[in-house]
C-alpha positions, 0 to 999 in steps of 0.5 A: 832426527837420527842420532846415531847408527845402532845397527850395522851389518857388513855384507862382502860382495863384489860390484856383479850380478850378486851385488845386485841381487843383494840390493834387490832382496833388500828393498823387496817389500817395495817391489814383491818380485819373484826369486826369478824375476830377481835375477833378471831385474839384477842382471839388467841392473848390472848392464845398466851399471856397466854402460852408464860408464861409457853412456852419459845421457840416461834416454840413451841409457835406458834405450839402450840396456833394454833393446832387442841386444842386450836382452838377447845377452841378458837371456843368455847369461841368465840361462833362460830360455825366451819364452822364460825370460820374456815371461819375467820380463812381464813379471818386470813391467806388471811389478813397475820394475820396468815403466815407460820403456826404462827401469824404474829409478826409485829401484836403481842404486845411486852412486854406485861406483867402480871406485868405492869401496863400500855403498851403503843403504839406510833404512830410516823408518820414522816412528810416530809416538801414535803408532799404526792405526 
C-alpha cells in the first residue's frame, strides 16, 4: 500500500480552459487526443464545470453542454471554423471522449470546485514483483 508521497509537482493554474488542458495532457495516454482535439475536449470541459453549477441532474447536463448552443459557443471561443471543429468533434467521438451523446465520465475531473484551492491527481502504478511480461 502506498506509504508515502515521494513525488510532488506544484502546478498554478487557475480553474478555466488552461486547468482543463493541463487535466487533458495528463491523463493523455488514456485517451491519444491531438493537440487540437485537446482544446475542444477542454473547453467543453470547462462548460460542463460552469453549468453543473447551476444544472443538478447529469442527463440534463450533458444535454445541455453538447447541444446545437453551446457548441456554437464553443466553436467560437475556440476560433475555429465549423468545418474544423465539427472535424475534432469526430475526433472526440472516435477517441470515445464523447459517447452516447455525453462526455465520457472516466475523463471528467471529480470534485473539481470553485472553492478549493487546490485539486490533486494521483497516479498510482501498481508494481508487481513479476514485472511486464
Amino acid at each position: 500500500m502506498l506509504s508515502k508521497v515521494n513525488n510532488i509537482i506544484r502546478i498554478p493554474t487557475s480553474l478555466n480552459t488552461t486547468f482543463f488542458k493541463y487535466w487533458l495532457e495528463f491523463i493523455s495516454p488514456l485517451h491519444k487526443l491531438p493537440p487540437k482535439a485537446i482544446e475542444v475536449a477542454a473547453a467543453f470541459l470547462l462548460k460542463r464545470h460552469e453549468l453543473s453549477k447551476s444544472i443538478i441532474e447529469e442527463e440534463v447536463l450533458d444535454k445541455v453542454v453538447l447541444g446545437a448552443e453551446c457548441k456554437k459557443e464553443l466553436m467560437e471561443t475556440c476560433g475555429m471554423s465549423k468545418a474544423n471543429f465539427d472535424s475534432n468533434i469526430k475526433i472526440l467521438k472516435q477517441k470515445l471522449f464523447l459517447v452516447e451523446n455525453r462526455i465520457n465520465p472516466k475523463f471528467i475531473p471529480k470534485n473539481v470546485s470553485n472553492n478549493s484551492k487546490a485539486f490533486q491527481l494521483l497516479l498510482y502504478f501498481d508494481l508487481d514483483e513479476k514485472g511486464d511480461s
